[in-house]
N, C-alpha and C positions, 0 to 999 in steps of 0.2 A: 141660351140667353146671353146677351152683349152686358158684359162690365161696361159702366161708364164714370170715367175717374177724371171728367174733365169740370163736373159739375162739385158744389162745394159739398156736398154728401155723397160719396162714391153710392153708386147701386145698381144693380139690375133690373128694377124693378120699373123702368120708365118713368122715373119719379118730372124728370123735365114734361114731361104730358099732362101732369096731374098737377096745375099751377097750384091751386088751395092745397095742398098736402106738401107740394114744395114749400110753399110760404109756412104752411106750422112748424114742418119740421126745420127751418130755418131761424125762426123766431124762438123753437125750442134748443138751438144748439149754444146761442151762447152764454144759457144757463148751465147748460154741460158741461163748456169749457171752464164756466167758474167754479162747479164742483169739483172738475177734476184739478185744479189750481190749490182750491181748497182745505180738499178731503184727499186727491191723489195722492201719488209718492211723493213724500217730503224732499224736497232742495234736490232734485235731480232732475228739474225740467228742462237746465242748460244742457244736460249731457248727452250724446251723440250714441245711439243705444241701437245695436246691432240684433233690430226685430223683424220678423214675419209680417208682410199684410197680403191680409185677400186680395187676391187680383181675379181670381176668375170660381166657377162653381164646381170644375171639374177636379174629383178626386186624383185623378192622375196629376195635377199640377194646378193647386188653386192659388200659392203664393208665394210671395217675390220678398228676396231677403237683403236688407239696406240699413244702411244708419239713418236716423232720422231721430231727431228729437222729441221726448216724448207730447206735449203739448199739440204737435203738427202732424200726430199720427194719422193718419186717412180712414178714418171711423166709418162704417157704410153699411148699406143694408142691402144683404144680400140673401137671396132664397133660392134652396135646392132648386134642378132642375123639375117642370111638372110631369107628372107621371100621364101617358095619355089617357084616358078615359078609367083615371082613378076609383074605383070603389069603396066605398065604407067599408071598413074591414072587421067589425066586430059590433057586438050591442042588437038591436032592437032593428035598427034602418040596414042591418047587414045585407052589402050587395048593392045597395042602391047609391046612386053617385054623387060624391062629397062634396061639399058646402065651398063655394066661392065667397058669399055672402055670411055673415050669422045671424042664423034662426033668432027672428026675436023671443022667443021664447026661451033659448038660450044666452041672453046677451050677458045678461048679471053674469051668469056662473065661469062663463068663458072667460068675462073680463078679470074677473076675480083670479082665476088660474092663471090671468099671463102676468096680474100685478103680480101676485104671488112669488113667481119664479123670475120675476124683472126686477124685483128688489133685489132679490140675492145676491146678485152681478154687481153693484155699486159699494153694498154689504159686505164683500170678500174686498173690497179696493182697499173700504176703510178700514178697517180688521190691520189691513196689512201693509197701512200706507208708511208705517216708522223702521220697516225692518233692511232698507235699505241702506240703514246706519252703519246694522252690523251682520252684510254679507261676508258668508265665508270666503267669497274669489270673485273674480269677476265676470264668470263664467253664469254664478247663482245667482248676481246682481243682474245681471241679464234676461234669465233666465223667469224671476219674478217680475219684471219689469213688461216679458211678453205676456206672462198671466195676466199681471192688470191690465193691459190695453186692450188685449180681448176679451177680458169679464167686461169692460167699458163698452166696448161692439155688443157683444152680447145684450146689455142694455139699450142699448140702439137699436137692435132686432123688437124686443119687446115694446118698444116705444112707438115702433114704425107700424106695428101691429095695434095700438091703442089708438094714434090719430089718425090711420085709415081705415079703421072699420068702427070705432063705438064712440065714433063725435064729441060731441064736449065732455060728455063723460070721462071718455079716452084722454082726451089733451090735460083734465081736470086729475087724471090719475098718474099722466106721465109728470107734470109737475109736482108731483107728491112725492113720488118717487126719490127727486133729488130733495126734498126735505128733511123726510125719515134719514136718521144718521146712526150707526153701528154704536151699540151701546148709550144712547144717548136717554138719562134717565125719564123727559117727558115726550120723546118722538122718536122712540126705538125701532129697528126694523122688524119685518114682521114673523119673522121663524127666529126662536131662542139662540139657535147654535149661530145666530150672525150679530148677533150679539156679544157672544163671546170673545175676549181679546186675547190677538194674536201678539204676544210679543218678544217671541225668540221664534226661531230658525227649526228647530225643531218641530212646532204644535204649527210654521209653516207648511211642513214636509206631511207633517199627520190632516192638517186640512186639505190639501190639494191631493193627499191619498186616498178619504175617508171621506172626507163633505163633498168635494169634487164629483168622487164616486156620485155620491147620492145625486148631485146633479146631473149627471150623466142617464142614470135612472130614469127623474125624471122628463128629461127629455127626450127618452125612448121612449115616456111612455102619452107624453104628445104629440111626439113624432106620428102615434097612429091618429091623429085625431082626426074625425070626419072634417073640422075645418081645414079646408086644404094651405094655407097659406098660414095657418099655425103651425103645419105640419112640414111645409118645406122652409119655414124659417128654424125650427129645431134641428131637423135633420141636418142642416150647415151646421149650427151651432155645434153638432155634436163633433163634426169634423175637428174643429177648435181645441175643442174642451178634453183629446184625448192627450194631447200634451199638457196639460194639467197635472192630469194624476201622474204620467210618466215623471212630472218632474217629483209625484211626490214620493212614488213609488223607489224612483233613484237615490233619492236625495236619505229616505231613511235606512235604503243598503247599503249607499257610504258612511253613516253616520255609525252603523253595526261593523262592518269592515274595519271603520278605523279603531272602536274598540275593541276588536278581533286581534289587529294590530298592536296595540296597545298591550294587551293583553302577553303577548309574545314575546314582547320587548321588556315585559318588567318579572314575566314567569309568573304571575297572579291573576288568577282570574276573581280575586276580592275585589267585589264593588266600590269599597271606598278605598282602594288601590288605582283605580283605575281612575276614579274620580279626580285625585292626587296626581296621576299622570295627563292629567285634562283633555279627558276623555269621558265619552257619556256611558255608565256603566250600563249593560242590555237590561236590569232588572228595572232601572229608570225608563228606559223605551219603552219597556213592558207597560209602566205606569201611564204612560203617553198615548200608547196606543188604547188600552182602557178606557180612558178620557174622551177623546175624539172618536172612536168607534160607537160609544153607548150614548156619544152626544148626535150623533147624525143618523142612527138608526130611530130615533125619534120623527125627524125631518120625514119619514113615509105617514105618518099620518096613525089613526087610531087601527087596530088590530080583525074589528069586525065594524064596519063603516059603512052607514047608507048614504053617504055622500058619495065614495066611492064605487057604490053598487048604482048611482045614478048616472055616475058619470059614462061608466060603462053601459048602461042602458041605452042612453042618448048620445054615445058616440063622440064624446068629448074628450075624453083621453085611455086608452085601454093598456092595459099589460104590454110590456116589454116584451120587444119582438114577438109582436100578437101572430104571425104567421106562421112559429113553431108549434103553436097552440093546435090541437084537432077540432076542440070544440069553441067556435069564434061564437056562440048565442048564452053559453056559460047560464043558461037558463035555469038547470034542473041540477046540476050537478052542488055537489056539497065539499065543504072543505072542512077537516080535521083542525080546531086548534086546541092548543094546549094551555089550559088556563087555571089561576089559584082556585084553591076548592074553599079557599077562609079557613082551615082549618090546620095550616101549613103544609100540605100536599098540592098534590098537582089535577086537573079532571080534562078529560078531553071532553070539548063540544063541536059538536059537528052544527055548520053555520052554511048559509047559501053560499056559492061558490063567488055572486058577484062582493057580496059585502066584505071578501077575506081579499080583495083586488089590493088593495095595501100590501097585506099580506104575503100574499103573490110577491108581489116588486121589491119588499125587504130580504125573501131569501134568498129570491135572485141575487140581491145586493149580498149577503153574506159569502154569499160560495166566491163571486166573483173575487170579493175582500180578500178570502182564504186562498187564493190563486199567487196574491205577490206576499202572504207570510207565509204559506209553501217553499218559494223562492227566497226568502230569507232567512228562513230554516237552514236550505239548504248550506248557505255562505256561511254559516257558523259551524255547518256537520262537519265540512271540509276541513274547518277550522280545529276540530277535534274537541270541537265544546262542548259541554251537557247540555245548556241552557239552551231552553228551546220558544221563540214566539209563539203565542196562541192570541185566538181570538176570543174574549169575554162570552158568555154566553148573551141571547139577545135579551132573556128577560135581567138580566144586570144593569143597575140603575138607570131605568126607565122611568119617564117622565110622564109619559105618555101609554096611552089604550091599557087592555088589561091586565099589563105588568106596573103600570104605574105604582110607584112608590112603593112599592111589594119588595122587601129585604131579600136579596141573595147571594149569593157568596158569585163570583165571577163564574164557576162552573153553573150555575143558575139554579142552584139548591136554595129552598127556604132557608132563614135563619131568622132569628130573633132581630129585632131592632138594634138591641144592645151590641147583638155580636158583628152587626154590621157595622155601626158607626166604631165600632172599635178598629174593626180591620179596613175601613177606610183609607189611612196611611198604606196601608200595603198593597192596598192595587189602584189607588191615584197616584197626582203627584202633590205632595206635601207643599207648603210654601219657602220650604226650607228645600226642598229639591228644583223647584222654578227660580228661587231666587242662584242653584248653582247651574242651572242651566244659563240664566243670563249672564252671570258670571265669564262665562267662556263666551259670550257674543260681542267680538270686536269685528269692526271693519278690517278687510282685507281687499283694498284694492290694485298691488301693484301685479303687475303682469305676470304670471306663473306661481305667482305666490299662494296659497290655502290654507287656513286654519287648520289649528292641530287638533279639532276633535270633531274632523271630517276627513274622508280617503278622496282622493280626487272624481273626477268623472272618469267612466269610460272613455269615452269618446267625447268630442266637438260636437257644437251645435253648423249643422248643417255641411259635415266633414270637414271642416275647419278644425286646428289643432282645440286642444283642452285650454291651451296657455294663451290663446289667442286673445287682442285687448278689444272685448268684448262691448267695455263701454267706453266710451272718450270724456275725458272731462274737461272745462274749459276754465 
């Protein structure tokens, strides 16, 4: 498929062919642009920001790395390569070949699943649009800087999807889209965790690790979807979105590193020792990570789900990499969940195998989660330190399905109400511990310079030194 980046929406998609979809999606950009003016990264639109854009669809080399301002980014819509004679890959119409078109009978639910996951994108922008105040280096100034231009694409993908296939409906939802604002008490977004304010460096590094994740999920798991053209607009997006978590993934093993560091240098591994050398002590990461792990394992949906068992019926979005899967009809088969029995224990129910399809895609999500606190673990063994990261158990403050509001101690043991909200302090973060977390968040923008309660990067963005001047200011 030919990139075309001469037209003022880059795309692949033959958008100059389709004059009425050229003109919406033109008439819809430069309300885009005023959002991102608005709501984007605060007072950094002059500065000359050494980012990634799509240029082409092929994994061996889709993009091309340049300064550019972020304002005159080349936002575009682009879709995976087509698979040739695609098959439905799971549900009910298994085998038989996927949707160019959507089913009217499906219009409502599909639409709903792309606003769904098209909010999210603008959602993560505003969340995160002040923290550019107090980047550690210029490296991480950078580095979130590529996050939002691409969560903005990403919104552009979902958008191109809403006014080429479900008409005024569509055009009527993509302008909504830039309405609903992150935390905004009468026009809030539509999933709670984006709603959440991000504002230290930190619950950064824990979103783009943990919520990220979960977005990633999800679009593996419309990547299978019998609509084809929902299916090869995720499957790019996921290309995207794996620098994401990388940075979040990175960014919380420096943040551990340098108080490993720290630690070294004053001979104490006492938390409010370390705190005092200004540095973020590991029992507080602990608390952070708690936080945004038990907020985005919500973001899967309720635990036993006939929405979910429809969706999969009718080939609208199916399990994460449905092809490792043996049985793609998931007809007959049952799934074990572990559920309160009201009496402070625990009972297993065994439920249809479609309605636990949530299910499914949250443990997927845990093990993967348990893959970089593995590797975190590790940097502190080295380190010769006892303390060790874990991951909260999943029924631990749950919002949502059958753990909802159900007391448990982080190992995901019943307890009393009492005894929960009392140990609340110990496995979040207080506001006496946010308030020291901002504390340590100053800008750091001169060239090789980093904050001292972070370890530097590995390595450069795109082998380019670590100290390289990343952004230009004018």
């Amino acid at each position: 498929m030919d990139m075309n980046y001469q037209d003022r929406i880059p795309n692949n998609i033959e958008l100059g062919a389709n004059r009425t979809l050229q003109r919406a999606l033109e008439h819809w950009q430069p309300a885009f642009l005023s959002w991102w003016h608005g709501l984007g990264p605060s007072d950094f639109n002059a500065a000359d920001v050494y980012l990634r854009t799509a240029t082409s669809v092929d994994a061996k080399g889709w993009a091309t790395y340049g300064f550019v301002r972020m304002p005159e980014y080349r936002w575009g819509i682009f879709l995976a390569e087509p698979e040739p004679d695609r098959r439905i890959g799971f549900g009910d119409n298994f085998g038989q070949p996927v949707w160019q078109q959507v089913p009217g009978e499906h219009r409502s639910t599909l639409r709903r699943l792309i606003v769904t996951q098209g909010d999210t994108e603008p959602a993560s922008v505003e969340q995160q649009r002040l923290l550019g105040h107090t980047a550690p280096s210029l490296y991480d100034l950078r580095n979130i800087f590529q996050v939002n231009v691409e969560e903005g694409r990403h919104l552009w993908a979902m958008v191109y999807l809403l006014h080429a296939h479900f008409g005024r409906d569509g055009r009527e939802e993509a302008e909504e889209l830039l309405e609903r604002h992150s935390g905004d008490a009468d026009n809030p977004r539509i999933l709670g965790t984006f709603n959440e304010p991000i504002n230290d460096w930190l619950s950064f590094y824990m979103f783009t690790y943990f919520t990220d994740r979960d977005g990633k999920f999800q679009l593996k798991c419309l990547a299978e979807s019998s609509f084809d053209h929902l299916s090869r607009t995720c499957k790019f997006m996921l290309t995207e979105e794996a620098h994401h978590m990388f940075v979040g993934d990175t960014g919380i093993a420096r943040v551990i590193k340098r108080s490993l560091e720290v630690m070294a240098e004053i001979g104490f591994q006492d938390p409010d020792a370390v705190r005092r050398a200004g540095a973020v002590d590991l029992p507080l990461i602990q608390k952070y990570l708690n936080f945004w792990f038990s907020s985005s394992l919500d973001l899967f949906g309720g635990d036993s789900s006939s929405n979910a068992a429809s969706y999969f019926a009718h080939g609208l979005k199916g399990r994460p990499d449905e092809p490792r899967f043996a049985d793609h009809l998931a007809a007959d088969g049952m799934f074990a969940l572990e559920l309160p029995n009201g009496q402070g224990g625990v009972k297993t129910e065994h439920i249809p195998m479609r309605n636990a399809m949530n299910e499914v895609a949250r443990e997927a999500y845990v093990k993967d989660c348990q893959m970089g606190v593995t590797r975190w673990n590790k940097v502190i063994e080295r380190a010769a330190c006892d303390f060790r990261m874990t991951l909260p158990s999943p029924r631990f403050r749950r919002s949502v399905g059958s753990w909802a509001h159900v007391p448990t101690d982080t190992a995901g043991s019943i307890i009393s109400k009492e005894n929960y909200e009392a140990h609340l302090t110990d496995w979040l973060p207080t506001e006496a511990d946010r308030a020291f977390i901002r504390s340590l968040m100053k800008g750091v923008y001169e060239v090789g310079k980093i904050a001292g309660w972070i370890a530097p990067p590995d390595r450069g963005v795109n082998n380019l030194d670590i100290n390289y001047e990343y952004v230009k200011f004018h």
